[in-house]
Legacy VTK file of the C-alpha trace (Angstrom):
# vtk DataFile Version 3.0
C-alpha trace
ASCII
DATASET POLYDATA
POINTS 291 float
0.000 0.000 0.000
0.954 3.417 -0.837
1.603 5.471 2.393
4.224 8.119 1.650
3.700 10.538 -1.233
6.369 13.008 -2.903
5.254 15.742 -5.400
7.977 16.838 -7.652
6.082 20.956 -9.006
3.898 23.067 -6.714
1.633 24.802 -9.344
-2.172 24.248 -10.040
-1.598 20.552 -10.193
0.621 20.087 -7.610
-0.965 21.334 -5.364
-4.077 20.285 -5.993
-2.901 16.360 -6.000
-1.326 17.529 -2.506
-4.217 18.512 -1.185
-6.441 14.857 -2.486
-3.096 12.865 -0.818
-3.077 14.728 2.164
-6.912 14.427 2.898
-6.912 10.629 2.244
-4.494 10.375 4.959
-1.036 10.131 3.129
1.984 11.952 4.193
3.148 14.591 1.560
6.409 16.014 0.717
6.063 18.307 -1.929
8.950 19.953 -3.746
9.412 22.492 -5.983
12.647 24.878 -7.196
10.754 28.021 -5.892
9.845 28.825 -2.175
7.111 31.532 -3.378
5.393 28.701 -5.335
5.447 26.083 -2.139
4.188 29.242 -0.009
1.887 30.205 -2.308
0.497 26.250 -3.210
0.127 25.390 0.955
-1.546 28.817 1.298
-3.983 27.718 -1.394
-4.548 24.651 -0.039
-5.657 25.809 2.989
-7.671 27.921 1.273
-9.402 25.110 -1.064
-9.990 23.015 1.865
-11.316 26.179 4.425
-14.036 26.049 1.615
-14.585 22.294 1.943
-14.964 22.715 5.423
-17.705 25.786 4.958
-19.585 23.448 2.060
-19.437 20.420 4.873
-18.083 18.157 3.108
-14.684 18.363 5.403
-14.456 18.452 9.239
-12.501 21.261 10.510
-10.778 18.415 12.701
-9.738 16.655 9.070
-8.432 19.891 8.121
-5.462 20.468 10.388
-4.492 17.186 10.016
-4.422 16.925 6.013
-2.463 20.253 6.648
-0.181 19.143 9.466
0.626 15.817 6.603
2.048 18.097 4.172
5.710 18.774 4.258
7.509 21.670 1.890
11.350 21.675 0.296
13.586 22.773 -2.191
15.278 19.466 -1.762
14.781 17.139 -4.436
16.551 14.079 -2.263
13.346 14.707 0.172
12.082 11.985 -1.756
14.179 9.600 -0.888
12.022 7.865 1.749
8.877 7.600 0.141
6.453 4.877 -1.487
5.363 7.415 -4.439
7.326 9.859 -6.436
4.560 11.875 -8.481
6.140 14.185 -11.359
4.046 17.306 -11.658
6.205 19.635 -13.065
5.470 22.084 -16.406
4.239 20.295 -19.538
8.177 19.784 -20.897
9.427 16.708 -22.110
13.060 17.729 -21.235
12.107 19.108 -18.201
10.703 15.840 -17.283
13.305 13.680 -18.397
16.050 15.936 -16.138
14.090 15.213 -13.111
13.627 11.716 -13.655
17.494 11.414 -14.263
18.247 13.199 -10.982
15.548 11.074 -9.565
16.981 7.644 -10.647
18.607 5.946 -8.904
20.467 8.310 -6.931
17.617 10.263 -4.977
15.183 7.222 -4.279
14.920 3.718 -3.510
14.975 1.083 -5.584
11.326 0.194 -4.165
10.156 3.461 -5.246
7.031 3.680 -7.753
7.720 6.916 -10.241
4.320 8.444 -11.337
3.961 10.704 -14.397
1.188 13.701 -14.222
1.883 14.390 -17.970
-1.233 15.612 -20.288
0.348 13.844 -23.684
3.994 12.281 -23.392
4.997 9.272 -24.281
4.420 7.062 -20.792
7.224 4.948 -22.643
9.303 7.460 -23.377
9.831 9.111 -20.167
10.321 5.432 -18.563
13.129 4.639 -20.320
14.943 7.775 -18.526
14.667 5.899 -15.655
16.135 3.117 -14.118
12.821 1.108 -13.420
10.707 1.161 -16.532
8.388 -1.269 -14.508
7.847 0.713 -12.021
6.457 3.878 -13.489
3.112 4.823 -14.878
1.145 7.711 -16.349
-1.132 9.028 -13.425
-3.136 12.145 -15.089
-4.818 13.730 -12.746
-7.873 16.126 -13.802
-7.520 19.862 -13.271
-9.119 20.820 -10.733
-7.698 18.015 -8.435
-9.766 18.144 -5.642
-13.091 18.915 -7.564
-12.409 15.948 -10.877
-13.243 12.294 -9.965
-11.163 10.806 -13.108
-7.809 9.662 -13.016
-6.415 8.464 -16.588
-3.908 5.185 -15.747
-1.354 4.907 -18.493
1.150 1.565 -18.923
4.411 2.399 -20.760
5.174 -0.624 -22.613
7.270 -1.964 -19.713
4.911 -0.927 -16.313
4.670 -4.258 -14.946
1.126 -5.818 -13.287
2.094 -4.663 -9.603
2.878 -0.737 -10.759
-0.295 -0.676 -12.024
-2.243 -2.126 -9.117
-0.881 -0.169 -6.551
-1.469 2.672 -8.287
-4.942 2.032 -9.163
-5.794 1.316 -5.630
-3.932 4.436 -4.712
-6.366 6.007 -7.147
-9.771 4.681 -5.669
-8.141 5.485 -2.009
-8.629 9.080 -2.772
-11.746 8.701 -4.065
-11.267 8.835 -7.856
-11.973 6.567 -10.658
-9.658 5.182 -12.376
-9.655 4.679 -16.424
-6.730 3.133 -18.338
-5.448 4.305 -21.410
-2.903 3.141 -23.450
0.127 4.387 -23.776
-0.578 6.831 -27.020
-0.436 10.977 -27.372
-2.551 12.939 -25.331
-4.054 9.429 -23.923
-8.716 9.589 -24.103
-9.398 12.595 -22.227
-6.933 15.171 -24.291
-7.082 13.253 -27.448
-10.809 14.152 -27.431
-10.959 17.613 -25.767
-7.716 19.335 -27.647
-8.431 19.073 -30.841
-12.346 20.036 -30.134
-10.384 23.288 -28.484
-8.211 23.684 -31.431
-10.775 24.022 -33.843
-13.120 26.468 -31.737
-9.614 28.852 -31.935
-10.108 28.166 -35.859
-13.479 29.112 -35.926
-12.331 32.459 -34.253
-9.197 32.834 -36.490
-11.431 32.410 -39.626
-13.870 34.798 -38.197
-16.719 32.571 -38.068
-17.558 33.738 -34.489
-16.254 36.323 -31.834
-15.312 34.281 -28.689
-18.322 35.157 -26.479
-20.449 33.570 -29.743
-18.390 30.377 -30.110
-18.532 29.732 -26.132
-22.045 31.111 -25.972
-22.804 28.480 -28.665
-21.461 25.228 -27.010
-23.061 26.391 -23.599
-26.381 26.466 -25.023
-25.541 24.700 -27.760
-24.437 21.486 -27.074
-25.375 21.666 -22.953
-21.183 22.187 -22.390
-20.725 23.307 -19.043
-17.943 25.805 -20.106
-17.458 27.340 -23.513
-13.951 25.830 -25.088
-12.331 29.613 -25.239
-13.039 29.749 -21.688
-11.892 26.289 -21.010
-8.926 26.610 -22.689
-7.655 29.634 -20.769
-8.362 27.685 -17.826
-6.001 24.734 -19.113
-3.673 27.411 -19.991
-3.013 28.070 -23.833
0.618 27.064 -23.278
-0.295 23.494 -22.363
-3.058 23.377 -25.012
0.105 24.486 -27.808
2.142 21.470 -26.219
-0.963 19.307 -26.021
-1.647 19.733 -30.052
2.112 19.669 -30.523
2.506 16.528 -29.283
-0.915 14.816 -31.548
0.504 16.361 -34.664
4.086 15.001 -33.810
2.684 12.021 -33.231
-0.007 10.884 -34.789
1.338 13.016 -38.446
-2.175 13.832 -39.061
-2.779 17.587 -40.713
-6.437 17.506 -38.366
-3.976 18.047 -35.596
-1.834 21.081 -36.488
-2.232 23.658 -33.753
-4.125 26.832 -35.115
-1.788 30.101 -35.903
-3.719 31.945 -33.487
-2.955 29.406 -30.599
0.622 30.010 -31.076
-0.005 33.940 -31.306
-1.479 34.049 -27.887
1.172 31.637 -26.616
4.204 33.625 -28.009
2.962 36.885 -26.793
2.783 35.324 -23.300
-1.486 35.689 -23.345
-1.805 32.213 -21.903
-4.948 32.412 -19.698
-5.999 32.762 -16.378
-3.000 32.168 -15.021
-0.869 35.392 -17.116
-4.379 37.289 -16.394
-5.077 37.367 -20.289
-5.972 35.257 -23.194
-9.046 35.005 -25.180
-10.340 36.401 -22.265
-9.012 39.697 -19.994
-8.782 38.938 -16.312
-7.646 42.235 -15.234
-10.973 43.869 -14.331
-13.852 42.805 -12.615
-15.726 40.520 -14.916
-13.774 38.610 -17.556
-13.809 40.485 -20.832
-13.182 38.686 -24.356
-9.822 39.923 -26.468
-11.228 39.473 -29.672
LINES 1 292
291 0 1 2 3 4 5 6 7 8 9 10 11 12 13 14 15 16 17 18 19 20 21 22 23 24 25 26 27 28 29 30 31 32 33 34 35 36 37 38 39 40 41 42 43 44 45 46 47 48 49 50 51 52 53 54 55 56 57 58 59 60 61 62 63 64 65 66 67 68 69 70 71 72 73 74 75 76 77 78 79 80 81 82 83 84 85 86 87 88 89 90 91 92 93 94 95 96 97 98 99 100 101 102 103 104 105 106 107 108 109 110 111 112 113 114 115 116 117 118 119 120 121 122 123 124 125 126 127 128 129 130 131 132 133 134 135 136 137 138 139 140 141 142 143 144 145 146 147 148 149 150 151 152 153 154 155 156 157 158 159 160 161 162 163 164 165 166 167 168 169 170 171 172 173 174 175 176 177 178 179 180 181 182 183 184 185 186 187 188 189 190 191 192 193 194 195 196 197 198 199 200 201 202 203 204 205 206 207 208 209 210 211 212 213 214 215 216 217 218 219 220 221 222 223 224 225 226 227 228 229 230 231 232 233 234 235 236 237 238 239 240 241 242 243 244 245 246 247 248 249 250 251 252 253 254 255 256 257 258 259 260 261 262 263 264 265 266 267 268 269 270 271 272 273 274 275 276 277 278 279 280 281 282 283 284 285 286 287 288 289 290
């Protein structure tokens, strides 16, 4: 059984699998390069959960102890001791592979299961950084963590049997469900969402719709509880760009190529909620549309 937790990124997803570990009663170390972000994720946390507690679906006793479980550092050897490495850091395949190859073998044991957050890498891939193909697996959480029930399960082509079990029970321990994909780009959930997002930014590139039209229209549309100009934004237009990236690398299909105006927003750093702009303006009061 899975016990011990370390979380390699402290940013939106971090921090929100944190915060579903440390609730379910796991002990959480959770690492990242900047102390602002680990401040800024635990302060966050106790935010997220302050508002569990007011909904009721969180005592106020479960609180301090899911807080008093999680454990912040700049020290990537902090993850030495436990049962679970999770990789959550930005959506980079060499950024990945660099932390795996400080991970392995040096910085953990050779019992320790190595868990991928990635959106659309190669499960495979990443493994074979590593010194225990057969013990790591694709674990993508949903964003946002605490309030998604899926978790997409992804085999590399060596994750033995064990991996996988562990993991899944892991998964239904903090009260997910599990799906398993197989090890190809962007796995079910992206492979179906990102290119649907793609070609709502082509529908506004061609001028077939402003963006309060085009997310007005799949609202009311098609009963979508969030327009995909809004969703995107939410994702972050930067991990959208890497998302479609990796389906047209991969897959060397045309219907993937990421629209012009994706990488517009992305080069002139409008990437969504999180930079305060994209197709959207955060800046004011009330979300206003850019274009």
């Amino acid at each position: 059984m899975v016990n011990s937790v370390a979380i390699i990124g402290a940013g939106q997803m971090g921090s929100g699998i944190a915060h579903v570990c440390a609730l379910s009663g796991l002990e959480v170390t959770l690492i990242d390069i900047a102390q602002e972000r680990l401040d800024a994720a635990l302060a966050g946390i106790d935010r997220n959960i302050s508002r569990q507690v007011a909904r009721g679906k969180v005592e106020e006793a479960e609180k301090v102890a899911a807080l008093a479980r999680i454990n912040q550092t700049l020290a990537l050897d902090a993850a030495a001791e436990v049962d679970l490495v999770i990789e959550a850091a930005t959506e980079n395949e060499a950024v990945k592979k660099e932390i795996f190859q400080t991970l392995c073998p040096k910085l953990t044991s050779a019992d320790t299961l190595i868990a991928t957050n990635t959106s659309s890498i190669s499960v495979t891939r990443l493994a074979a950084t590593t010194d225990r193909p057969g013990k790591f697996i694709g674990m993508h959480f949903m964003n946002p963590v605490p309030m998604m029930r899926l978790i997409e399960l992804i085999r590399g082509i060596a994750t033995d049997e064990e991996t996988f079990s562990r993991v899944r029970e892991l998964t239904i321990r903090l009260g997910k469900s599990p799906v398993s994909s197989e090890d190809f780009p962007a796995f079910i959930v992206n492979r179906i969402l990102l290119p649907m997002i793609n070609e709502a930014i082509y529908t506004l590139y061609e001028g077939v719709g402003s963006v309060e039209a085009i997310d007005t229209a799949m609202k009311l549309g098609a009963n979508h509880p969030m327009g995909p100009l809004e969703l995107a934004d939410f994702i972050g237009l930067d991990v959208c760009l890497a998302v479609m990236q990796v389906l047209h690398e991969g897959l060397a299909d045309t219907k993937y190529r990421p629209c012009p105006l994706l990488a517009k927003y992305v080069e002139a750093g409008w990437i969504g909620c999180k930079s305060g702009r994209g197709f959207y303006d955060y800046t004011g009061d009330a979300p206003v549309p850019t274009r």
